[in-house]
C-alpha positions as CSV (number, residue, x, y, z in Angstrom):
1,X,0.0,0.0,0.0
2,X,1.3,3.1,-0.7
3,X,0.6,6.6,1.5
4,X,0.5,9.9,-1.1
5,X,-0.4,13.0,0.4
6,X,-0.1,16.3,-0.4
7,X,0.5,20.0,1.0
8,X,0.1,23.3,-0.3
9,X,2.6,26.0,0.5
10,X,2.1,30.1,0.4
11,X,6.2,30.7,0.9
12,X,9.8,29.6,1.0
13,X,9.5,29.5,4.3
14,X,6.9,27.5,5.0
15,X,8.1,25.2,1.9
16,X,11.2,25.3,4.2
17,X,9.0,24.4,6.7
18,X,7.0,21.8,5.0
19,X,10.9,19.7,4.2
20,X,11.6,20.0,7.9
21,X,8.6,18.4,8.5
22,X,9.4,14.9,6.4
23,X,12.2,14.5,8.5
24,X,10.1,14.0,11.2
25,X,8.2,11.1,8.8
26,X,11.3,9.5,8.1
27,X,10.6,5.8,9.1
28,X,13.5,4.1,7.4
29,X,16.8,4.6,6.8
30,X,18.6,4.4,4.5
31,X,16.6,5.7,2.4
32,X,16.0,7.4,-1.4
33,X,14.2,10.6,-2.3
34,X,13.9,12.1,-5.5
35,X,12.5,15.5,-5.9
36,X,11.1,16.7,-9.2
37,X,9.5,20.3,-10.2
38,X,10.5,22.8,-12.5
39,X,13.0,25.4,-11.6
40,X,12.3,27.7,-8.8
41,X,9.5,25.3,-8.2
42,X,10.8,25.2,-4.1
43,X,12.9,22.2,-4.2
44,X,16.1,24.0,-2.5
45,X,13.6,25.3,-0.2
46,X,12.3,22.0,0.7
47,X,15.4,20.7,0.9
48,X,17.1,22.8,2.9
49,X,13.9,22.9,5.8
50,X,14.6,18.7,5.4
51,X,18.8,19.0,6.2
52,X,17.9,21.4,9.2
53,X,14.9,19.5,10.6
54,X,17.5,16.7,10.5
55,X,19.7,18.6,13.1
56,X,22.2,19.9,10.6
57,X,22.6,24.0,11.8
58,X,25.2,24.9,8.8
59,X,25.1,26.1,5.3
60,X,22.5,24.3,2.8
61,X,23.1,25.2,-0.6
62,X,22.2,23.9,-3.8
63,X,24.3,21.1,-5.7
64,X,23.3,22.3,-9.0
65,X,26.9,23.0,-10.2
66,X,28.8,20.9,-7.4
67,X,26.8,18.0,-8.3
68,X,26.5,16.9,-5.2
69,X,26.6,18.5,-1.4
70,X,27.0,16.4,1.9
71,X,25.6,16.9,5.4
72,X,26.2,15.2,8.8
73,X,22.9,14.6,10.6
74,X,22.0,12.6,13.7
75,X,20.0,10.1,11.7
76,X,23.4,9.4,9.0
77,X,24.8,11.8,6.4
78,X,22.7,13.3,3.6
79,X,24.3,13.5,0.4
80,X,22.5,16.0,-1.9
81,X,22.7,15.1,-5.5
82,X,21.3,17.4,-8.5
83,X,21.4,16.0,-12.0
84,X,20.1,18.7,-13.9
85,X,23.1,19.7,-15.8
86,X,24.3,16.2,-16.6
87,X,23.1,14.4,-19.5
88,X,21.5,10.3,-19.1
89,X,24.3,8.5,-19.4
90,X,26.0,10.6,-16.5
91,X,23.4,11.1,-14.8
92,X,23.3,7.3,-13.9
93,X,27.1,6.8,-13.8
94,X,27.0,9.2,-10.6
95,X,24.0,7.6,-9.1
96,X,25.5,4.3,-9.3
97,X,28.5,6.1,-7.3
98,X,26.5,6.0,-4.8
99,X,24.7,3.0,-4.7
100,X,24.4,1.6,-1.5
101,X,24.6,4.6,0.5
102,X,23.5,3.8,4.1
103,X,22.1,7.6,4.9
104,X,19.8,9.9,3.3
105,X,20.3,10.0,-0.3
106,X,18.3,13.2,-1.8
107,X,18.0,13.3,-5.6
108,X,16.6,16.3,-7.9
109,X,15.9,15.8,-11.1
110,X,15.9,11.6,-10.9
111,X,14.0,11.7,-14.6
112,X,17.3,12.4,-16.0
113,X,18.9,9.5,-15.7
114,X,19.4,7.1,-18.2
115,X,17.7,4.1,-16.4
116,X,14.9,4.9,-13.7
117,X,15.9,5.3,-10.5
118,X,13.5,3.6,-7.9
119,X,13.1,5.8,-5.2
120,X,11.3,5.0,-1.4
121,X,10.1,8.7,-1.3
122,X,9.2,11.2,-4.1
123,X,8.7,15.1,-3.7
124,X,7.0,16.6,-5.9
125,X,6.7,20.7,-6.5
126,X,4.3,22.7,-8.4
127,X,3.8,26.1,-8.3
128,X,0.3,27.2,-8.8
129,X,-1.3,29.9,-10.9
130,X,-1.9,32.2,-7.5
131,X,1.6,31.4,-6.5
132,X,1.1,28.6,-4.4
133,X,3.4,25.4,-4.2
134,X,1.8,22.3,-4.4
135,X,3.4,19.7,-2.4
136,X,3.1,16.3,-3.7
137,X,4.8,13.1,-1.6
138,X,4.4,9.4,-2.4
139,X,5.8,7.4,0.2
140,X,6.4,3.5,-0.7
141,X,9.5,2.5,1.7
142,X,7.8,1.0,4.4
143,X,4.9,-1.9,4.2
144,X,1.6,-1.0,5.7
145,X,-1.3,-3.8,5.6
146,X,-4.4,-4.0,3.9
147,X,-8.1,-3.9,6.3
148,X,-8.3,-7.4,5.2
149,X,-4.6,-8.4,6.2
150,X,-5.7,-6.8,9.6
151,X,-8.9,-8.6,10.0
152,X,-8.0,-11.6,9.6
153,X,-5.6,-11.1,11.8
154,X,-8.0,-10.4,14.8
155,X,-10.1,-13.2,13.2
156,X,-7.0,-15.5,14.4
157,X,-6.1,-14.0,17.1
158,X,-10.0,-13.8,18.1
159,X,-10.3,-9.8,19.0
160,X,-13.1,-9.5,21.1
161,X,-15.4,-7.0,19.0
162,X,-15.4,-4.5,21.8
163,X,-11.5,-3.8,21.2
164,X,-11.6,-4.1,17.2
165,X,-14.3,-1.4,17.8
166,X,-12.0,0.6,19.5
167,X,-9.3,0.1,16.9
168,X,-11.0,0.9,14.1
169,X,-12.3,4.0,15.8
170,X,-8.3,5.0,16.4
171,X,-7.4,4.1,13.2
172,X,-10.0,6.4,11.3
173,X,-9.1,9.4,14.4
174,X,-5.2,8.8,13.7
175,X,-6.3,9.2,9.7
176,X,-8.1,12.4,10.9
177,X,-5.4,13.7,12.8
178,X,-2.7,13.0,10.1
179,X,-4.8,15.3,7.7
180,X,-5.4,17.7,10.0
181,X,-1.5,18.1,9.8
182,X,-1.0,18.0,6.3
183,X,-3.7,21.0,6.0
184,X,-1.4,23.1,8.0
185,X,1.6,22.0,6.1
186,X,3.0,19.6,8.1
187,X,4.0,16.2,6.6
188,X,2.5,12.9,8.1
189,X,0.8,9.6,6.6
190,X,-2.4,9.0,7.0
191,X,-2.7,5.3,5.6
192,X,0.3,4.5,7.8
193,X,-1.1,6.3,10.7
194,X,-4.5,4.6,10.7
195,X,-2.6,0.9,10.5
196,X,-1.4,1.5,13.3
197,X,-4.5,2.5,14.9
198,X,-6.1,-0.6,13.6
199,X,-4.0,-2.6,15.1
200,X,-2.3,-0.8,18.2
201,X,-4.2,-3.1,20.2
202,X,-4.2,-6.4,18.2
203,X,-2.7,-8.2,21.3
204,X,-5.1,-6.7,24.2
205,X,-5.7,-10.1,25.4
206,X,-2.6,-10.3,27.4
207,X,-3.5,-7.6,29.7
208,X,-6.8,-9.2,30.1
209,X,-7.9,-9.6,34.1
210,X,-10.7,-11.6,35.3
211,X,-14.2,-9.6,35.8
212,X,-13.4,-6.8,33.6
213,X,-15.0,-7.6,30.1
214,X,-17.4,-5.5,29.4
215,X,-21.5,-5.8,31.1
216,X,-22.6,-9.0,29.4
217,X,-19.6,-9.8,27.2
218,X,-19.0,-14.0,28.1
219,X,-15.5,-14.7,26.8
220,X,-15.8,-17.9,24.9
221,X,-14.1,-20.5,26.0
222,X,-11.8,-20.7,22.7
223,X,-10.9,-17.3,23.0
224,X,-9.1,-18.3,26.4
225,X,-7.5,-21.2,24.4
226,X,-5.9,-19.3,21.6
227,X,-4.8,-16.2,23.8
228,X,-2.8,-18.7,26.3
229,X,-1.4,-20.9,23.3
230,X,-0.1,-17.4,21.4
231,X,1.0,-16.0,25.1
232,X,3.0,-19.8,25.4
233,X,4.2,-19.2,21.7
234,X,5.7,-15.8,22.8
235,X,6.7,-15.6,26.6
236,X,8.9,-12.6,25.8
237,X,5.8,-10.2,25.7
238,X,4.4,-9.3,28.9
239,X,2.4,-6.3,28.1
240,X,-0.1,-6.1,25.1
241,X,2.4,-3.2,23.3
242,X,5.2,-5.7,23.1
243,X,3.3,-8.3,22.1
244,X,1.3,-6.5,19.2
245,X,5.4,-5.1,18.1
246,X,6.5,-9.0,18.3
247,X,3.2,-10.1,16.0
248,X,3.8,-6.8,13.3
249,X,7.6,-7.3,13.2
250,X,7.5,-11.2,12.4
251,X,5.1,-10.7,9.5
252,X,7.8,-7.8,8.0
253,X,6.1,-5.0,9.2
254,X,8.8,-3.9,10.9
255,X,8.3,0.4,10.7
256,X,4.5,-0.3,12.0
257,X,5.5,-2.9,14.4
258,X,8.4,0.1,16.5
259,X,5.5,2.0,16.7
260,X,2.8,0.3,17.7
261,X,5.3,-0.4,20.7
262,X,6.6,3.1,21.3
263,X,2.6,3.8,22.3
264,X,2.7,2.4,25.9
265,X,2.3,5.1,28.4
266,X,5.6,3.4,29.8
267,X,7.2,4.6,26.3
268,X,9.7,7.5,27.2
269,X,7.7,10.9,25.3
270,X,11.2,12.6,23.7
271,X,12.1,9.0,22.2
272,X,8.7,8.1,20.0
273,X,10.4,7.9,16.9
274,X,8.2,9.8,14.4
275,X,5.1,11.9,13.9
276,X,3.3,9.0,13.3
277,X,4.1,7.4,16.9
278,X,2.7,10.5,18.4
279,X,-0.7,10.5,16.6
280,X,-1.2,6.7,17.4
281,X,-0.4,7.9,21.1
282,X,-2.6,10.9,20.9
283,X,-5.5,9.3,19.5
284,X,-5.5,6.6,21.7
285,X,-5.7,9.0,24.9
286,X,-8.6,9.9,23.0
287,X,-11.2,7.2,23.1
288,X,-13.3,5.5,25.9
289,X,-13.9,2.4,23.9
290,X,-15.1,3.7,20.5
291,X,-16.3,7.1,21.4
292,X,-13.9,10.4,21.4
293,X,-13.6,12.3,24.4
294,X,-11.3,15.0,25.7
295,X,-7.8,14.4,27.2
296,X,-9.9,15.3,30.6
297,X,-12.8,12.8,30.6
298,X,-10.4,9.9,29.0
299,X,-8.0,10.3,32.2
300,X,-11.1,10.6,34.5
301,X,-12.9,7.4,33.6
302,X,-9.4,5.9,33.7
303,X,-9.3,6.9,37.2
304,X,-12.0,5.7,38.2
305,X,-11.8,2.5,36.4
306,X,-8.7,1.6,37.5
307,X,-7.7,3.6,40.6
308,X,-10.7,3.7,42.4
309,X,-11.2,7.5,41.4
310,X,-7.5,8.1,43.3
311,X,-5.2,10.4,41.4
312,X,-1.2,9.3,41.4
313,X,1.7,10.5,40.4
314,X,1.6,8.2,37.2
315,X,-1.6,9.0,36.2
316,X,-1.0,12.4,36.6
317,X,2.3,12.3,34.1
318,X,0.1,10.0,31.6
319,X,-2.1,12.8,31.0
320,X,0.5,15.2,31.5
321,X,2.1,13.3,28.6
322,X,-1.1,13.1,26.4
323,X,-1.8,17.2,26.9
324,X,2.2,17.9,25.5
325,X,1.9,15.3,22.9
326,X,-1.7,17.1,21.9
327,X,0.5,20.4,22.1
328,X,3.0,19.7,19.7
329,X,0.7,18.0,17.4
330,X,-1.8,20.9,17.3
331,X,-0.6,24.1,19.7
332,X,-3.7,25.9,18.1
333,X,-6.1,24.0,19.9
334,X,-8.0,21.2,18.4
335,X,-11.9,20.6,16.7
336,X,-12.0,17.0,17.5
């Protein structure tokens, strides 16, 4: 499945902004992205918000008659490549110098080249009659899995309907909430983003106590059978999180698996690992089964679910956590 979005732009700066952005969306690495659009389109602009959002505080200049410009980041070095000037054949001789490249590799103009290059992200940049950019990204580096993948998933795993509810209902919010972003210019996936939703809580039944389904929910007795066989199978997983991660990652869903993980409350904040981990985390502080509440009423049923109405110093970072994580995902307030 592939996740293409697309932002629009009223100036450099916020196309700067816009490229600072995808480096927050950057789920794999190493990775390939080709940016296309006529000249003066934005691309430097994008480009040099993406080498600063990746922590680099220096110069960022076009390659256009360097060929090619390198950055140190955090996440592995950038190398900058612009193969506007070059003719097919070249084009492709210096791309294949840098085949294998185990950082960032950033690539204007990839339709020059003689033989096409596959890339894992493409950027592409229109300016509009009024001035505008248009900001088009196609993401297709990391596997995300279909609804039917998903279901019968929970049809194995037997789901109780009450949690796939609730899934499905953080799935379409983290959707929601990924398009809220884009709107404002921000870059973030929504078909990646509701995955995870749908299946944040694939593995619920290993936090399962006794007495606390639902008001006239009778667990079948199979349902018992195939949660202790799978929690046998894996003995490794102790929470629900870990075991949902363990279930992604061995069926190569390895980007949607870390961040179905990093949404435990026990998940340090500063180290979720990308936009996307922080609308899963969000959304899901957002629901009281499959209805959307406020931050407030969520944290207040959970109090009195499961502290007897008593507020402690770990509830009280939890939705501490959830108000800065709503904060930096929409510090003008939110509609939803």
């Amino acid at each position: 499945m592939i996740d293409r979005v697309l932002l629009r732009t009223a100036a450099e700066s916020a196309t700067e902004a816009a490229g600072s952005s995808l480096a927050r969306s950057l789920l794999h690495i190493p990775v390939t992205i080709g940016l296309s659009g006529h000249l003066g389109a934005g691309k430097t602009a994008f480009m040099r918000g993406l080498v600063r959002g990746l922590g680099f505080d220096g110069p960022v200049t076009s390659p256009t008659y360097a060929l090619e410009q390198r950055y140190a980041t955090a996440r592995g070095e950038v190398v900058h490549i612009d193969l506007y000037r070059l003719k097919p054949a070249e084009a492709t001789r210096l791309l294949q110098e840098h085949d294998g490249h185990d950082g960032i590799r950033c690539v204007e103009w990839p339709e020059r080249a003689a033989e096409q290059l596959r890339c894992d992200i493409t950027v592409d940049i229109a300016e509009e009659a009024d001035g505008t950019r248009a900001i088009e990204i196609t993401f297709s580096d990391v596997a995300i899995p279909t609804d039917a993948e998903i279901d019968a998933w929970r049809h194995k795993i037997r789901l109780p309907p009450n949690v796939a509810a609730h899934c499905n209902a953080v799935g379409d919010a983290c959707a929601e909430f990924a398009e809220a972003l884009l709107a404002r210019g921000v870059v973030a996936r929504p078909a990646f983003a509701r995955a995870a939703g749908r299946t944040h809580d694939l593995c619920r039944f290993i936090d399962f106590r006794a007495g606390a389904a639902p008001i006239g929910y009778e667990e079948p007795a199979a349902d018992r059978i195939a949660w202790d066989a799978w929690k046998s199978a894996h003995p490794e997983s102790t929470t629900h999180e870990e075991a949902a991660e363990s279930f992604l990652r061995e069926r190569g869903f390895t980007e949607l698996a870390r961040i179905v993980g990093e949404h435990s409350v026990h998940f340090p904040w500063e180290q979720r690992s990308c936009v996307e981990s922080h609308i899963l985390y969000y959304a899901d502080k957002r629901f009281i089964g499959d209805v959307i509440v406020s931050v407030t009423k969520r944290y207040d049923d959970f109090r009195i679910r499961y502290r007897n109405g008593v507020q402690t110093a770990e509830n009280e970072r939890w939705e501490q956590d959830a108000r800065k994580t709503e904060q930096r995902l929409f510090p003008n307030g939110v509609t939803f």
